[in-house]
C-alpha positions in Angstrom: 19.7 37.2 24.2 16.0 36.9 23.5 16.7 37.8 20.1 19.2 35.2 19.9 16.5 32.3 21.4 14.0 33.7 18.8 16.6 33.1 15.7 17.2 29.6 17.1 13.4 28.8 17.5 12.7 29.8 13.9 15.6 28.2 12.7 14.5 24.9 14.4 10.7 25.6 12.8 12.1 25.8 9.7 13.8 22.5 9.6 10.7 21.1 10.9 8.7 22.1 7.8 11.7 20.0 5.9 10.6 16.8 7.7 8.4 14.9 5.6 5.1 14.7 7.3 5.5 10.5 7.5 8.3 10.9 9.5 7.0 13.6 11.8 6.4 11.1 14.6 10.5 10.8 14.9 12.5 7.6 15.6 10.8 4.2 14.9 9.9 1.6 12.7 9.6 2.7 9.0 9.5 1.3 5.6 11.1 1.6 2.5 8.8 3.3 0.0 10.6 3.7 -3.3 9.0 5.3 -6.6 8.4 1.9 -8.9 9.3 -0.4 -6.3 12.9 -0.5 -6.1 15.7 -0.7 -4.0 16.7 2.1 -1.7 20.7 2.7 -1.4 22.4 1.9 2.1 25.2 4.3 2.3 27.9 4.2 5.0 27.6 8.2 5.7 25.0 10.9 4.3 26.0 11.2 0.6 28.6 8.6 1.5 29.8 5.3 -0.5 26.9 2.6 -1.0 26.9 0.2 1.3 24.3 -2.0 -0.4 20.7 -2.1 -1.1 17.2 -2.4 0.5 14.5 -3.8 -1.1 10.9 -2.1 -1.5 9.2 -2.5 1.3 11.5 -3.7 3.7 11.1 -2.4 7.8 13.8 -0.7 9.5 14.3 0.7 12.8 15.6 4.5 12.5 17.8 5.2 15.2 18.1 9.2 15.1 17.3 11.5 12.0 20.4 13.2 11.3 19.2 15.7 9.0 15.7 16.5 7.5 17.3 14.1 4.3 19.1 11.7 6.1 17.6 8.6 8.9 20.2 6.7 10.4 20.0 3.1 11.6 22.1 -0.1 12.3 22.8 -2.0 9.1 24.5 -6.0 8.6 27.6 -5.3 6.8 29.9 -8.0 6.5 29.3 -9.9 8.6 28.8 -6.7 11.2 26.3 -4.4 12.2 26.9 -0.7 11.6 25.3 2.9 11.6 24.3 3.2 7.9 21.8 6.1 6.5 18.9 6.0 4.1 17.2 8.9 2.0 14.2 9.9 4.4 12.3 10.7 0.9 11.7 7.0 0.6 10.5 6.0 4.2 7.0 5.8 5.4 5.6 4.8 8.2 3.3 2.3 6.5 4.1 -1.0 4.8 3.9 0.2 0.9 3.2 -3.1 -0.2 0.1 -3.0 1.6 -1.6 -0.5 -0.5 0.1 -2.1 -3.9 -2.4 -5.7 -3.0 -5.0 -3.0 -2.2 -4.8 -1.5 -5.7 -4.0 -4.9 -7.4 -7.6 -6.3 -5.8 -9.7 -3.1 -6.5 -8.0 -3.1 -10.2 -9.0 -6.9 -10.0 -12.4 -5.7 -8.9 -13.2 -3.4 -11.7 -11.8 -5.6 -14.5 -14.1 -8.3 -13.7 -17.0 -6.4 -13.1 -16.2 -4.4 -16.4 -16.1 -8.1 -17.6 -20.0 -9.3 -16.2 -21.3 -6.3 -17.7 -20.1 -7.0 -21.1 -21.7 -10.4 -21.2 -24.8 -9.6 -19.7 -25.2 -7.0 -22.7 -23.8 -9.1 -24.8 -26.4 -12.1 -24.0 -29.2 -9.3 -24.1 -28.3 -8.5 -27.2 -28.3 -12.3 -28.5 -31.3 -12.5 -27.0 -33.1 -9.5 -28.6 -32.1 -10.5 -32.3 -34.6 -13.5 -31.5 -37.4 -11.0 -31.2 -40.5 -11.0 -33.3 -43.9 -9.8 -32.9 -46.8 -11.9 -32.5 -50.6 -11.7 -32.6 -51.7 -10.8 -29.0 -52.6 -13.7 -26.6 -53.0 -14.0 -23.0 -51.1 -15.7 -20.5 -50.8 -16.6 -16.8 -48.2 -16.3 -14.2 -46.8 -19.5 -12.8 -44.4 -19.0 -10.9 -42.2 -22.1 -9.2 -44.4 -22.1 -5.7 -48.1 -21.5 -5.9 -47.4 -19.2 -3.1 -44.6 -17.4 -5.4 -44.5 -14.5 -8.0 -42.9 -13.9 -11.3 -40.5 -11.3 -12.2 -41.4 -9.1 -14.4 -38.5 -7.0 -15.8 -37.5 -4.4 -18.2 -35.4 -6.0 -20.5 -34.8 -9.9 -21.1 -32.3 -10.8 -18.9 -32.6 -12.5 -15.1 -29.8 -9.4 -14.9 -32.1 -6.4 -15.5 -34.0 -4.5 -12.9 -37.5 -6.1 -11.7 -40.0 -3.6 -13.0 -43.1 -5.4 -11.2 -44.1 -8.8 -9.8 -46.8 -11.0 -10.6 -48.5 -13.6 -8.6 -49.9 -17.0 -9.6 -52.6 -16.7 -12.1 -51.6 -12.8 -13.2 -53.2 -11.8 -16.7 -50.8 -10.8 -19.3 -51.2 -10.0 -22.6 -48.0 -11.1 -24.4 -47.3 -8.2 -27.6 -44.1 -10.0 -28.6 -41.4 -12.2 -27.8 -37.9 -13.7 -27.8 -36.6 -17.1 -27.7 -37.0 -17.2 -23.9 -39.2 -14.4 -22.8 -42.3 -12.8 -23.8 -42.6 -9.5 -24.0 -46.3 -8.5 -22.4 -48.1 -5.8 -21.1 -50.3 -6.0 -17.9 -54.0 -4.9 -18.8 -54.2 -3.3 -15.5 -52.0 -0.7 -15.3 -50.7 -0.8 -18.9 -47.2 -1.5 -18.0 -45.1 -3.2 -20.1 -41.8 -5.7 -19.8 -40.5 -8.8 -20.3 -41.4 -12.5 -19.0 -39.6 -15.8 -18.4 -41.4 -18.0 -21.2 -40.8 -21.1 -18.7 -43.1 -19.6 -15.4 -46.1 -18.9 -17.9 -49.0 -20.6 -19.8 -51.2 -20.4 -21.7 -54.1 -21.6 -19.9 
């Protein structure tokens, strides 16, 4: 007898591991999660004649699972409702379409950051072809509140990492420039980036 109970347990533990582990949590609410987004057949019997169709992401109520393949649940038919069964290979217990907008607005995401990153290099690059060197001369830092700083960055665009800051009235000593930046070094420290042409003069 015990060897009997001990076949029927493993046989039971075997069609366990057959379950798909989204449908593990047994009868409920689930959704139709087809490859490609299509429909899922309706058929009137496991393996039986189609019934009709469900479309992707549509939420059913599964009544008993018949077999580790096979969900059954109560389907309008003609004007009826009836037991109808679904493949359990394309149920989940999540709504699919949920993850499809997720994926759709990270996509979105990338591609327009991808996007910003092409025109910032691409308006650093304009910007550089206006380069020229020039015969050293100081300026100051004047930045738009007396109280303020200037950025001073690494490359010419308001884009590029902030390198240092200077305060109203800094010393530079511009070694080049562009048509809207100068290109300076600080005589303090030696280090050297790039200016906004409009928050400096000359005197």
């Amino acid at each position: 007898m015990k060897k009997i109970i001990s076949i029927l347990l493993a046989a039971l533990l075997l069609a366990a591991l057959f379950i798909p582990s989204a449908l593990a949590d047994g009868v409920g609410y689930y959704y139709v999660n087809t490859e490609n987004g299509r429909t899922l057949n309706v058929r009137n019997n496991p393996n039986g004649a189609i019934l009709g169709q469900l479309s992707f992401g549509t939420r059913i109520y599964v009544q008993e699972f018949t077999t580790p393949e096979w969900a059954m649940f109560y389907y309008n038919y003609q004007g009826g409702e009836y037991a109808a069964w679904v493949s359990t290979r394309y149920l989940s217990k999540t709504d699919p379409r949920q993850k499809t907008a997720s994926n759709t607005s990270a996509a979105s995401s990338t591609s327009s950051a991808s996007t910003d990153a092409a025109k910032i290099l691409s308006d650093m690059n304009a910007e550089f072809k206006t380069g020229k060197l020039v015969t050293s001369f100081t300026v100051y830092a004047r930045p738009s509140r007396a109280s303020g700083w200037v950025n001073l960055r690494w490359a010419p665009s308001t884009e590029t990492e902030r390198i240092a800051t200077c305060p109203q009235g800094k010393a530079l000593t511009v070694i080049g420039e562009t048509k809207n930046w100068y290109q300076v070094q600080d005589p303090e420290t030696g280090m050297i980036g790039f200016i906004m042409k409009k928050f400096v003069s000359a005197n």
